[in-house]
N, C-alpha and C positions, 0 to 999 in steps of 0.2 A: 276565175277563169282557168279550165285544164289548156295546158297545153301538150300533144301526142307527139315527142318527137323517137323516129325508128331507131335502134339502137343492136348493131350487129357484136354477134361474141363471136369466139375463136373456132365454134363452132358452124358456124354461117346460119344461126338462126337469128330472126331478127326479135327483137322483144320490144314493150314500147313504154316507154318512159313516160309517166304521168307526174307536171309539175304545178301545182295548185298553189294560188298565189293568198294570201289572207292567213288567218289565224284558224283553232280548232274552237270550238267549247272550252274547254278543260285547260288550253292556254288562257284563254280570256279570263276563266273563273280565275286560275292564279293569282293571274298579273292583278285581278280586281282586287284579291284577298290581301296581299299582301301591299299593295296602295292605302286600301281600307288600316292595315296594323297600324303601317309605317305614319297615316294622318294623327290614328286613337294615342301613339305613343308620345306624338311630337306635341298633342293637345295634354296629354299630362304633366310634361314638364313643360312645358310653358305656362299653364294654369291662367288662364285671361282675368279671370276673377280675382287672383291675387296681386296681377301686373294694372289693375285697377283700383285697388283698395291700396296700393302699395301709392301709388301715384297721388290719389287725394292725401295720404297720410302727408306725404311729403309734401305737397302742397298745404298741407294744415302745420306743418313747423315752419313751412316760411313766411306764412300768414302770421302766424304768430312773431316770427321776427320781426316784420312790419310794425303788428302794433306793439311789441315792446318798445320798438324803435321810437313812434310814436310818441309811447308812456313817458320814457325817458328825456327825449326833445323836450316837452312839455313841462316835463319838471326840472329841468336847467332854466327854462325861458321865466318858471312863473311861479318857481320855489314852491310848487306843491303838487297834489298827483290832480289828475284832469278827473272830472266827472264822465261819464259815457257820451252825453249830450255833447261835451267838450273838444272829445276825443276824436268824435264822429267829424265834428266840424273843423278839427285841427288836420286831418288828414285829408289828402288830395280824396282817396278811396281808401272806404272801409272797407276790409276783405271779409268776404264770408263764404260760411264753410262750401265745400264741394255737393253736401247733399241737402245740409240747410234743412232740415226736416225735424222734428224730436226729438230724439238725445245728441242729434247731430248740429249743434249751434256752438260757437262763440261764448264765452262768458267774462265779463271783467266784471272783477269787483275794486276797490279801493277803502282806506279807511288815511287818517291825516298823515301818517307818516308808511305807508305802506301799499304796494296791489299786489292781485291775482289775476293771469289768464288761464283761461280754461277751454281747452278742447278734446272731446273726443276718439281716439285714433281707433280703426279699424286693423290695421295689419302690423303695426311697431305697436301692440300693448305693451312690450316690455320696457317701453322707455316712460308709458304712467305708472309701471308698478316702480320702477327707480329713479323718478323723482323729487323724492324727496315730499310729496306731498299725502295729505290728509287723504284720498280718494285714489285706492288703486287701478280704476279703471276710467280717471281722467289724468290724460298731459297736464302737468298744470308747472307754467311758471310766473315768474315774480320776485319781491324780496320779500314775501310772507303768505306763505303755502299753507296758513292755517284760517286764512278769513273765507271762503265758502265753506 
């Protein structure tokens, strides 16, 4: 909306002052462009994709705490290490992985004085290439990193 209000100078002419209320074009384009940077930058460093893969990972080491937990109950109670079938059914809930798919699973193995668990990780691979085990590109713990 204009509004025409008169407006006299020292001159005694009157002139009229037009006051337009809203934005131009060229502000609007701005303000858009620079909403638009300010979203692409804050989507960079944040990286959803990583604050996702970070989260299962973490989620696959406490998994793993679980059933070591497990492992180890198991062989206090009954002086030996549990079978899988054992395992499954000694624990309230078996945990499984976040994506549960193909290379992304769970693994226990066991041998009479010894196991292995084994999982995957997406975003902490540096903590399978330095643990100590046979398979750079799986977590694996245990008290014998060489039975898969």
């Amino acid at each position: 909306m204009v509004y025409k209000t008169p407006i006299k100078n020292q001159t005694g002419f009157t002139f009229v002052k037009k006051e337009a209320g809203g934005f131009t074009i060229v502000e609007l384009i701005i303000s858009i462009s620079v909403i638009m940077i300010l979203i692409s930058g804050v989507s960079l460093i944040i990286r959803p994709g990583e604050l996702k893969a970070r989260a299962r990972d973490n989620r696959r080491l406490s998994d793993l705490n679980t059933f070591e937990s497990g492992v180890n109950q198991f062989r206090l109670e009954n002086d030996r290490y549990p079978t899988p079938e054992e395992l499954s059914l000694y624990m309230v809930k078996v945990p499984v992985d976040p994506i549960n798919t193909g290379m992304y699973q769970y693994s226990y193995s066991f041998s009479g004085t010894s196991y292995e668990l084994n999982a995957r990780l997406e975003y902490f691979t540096a903590y399978a290439a330095d643990d100590g085990g046979t398979d750079p590109d799986i977590y694996e713990v245990g008290n014998d990193l060489t039975i898969f």
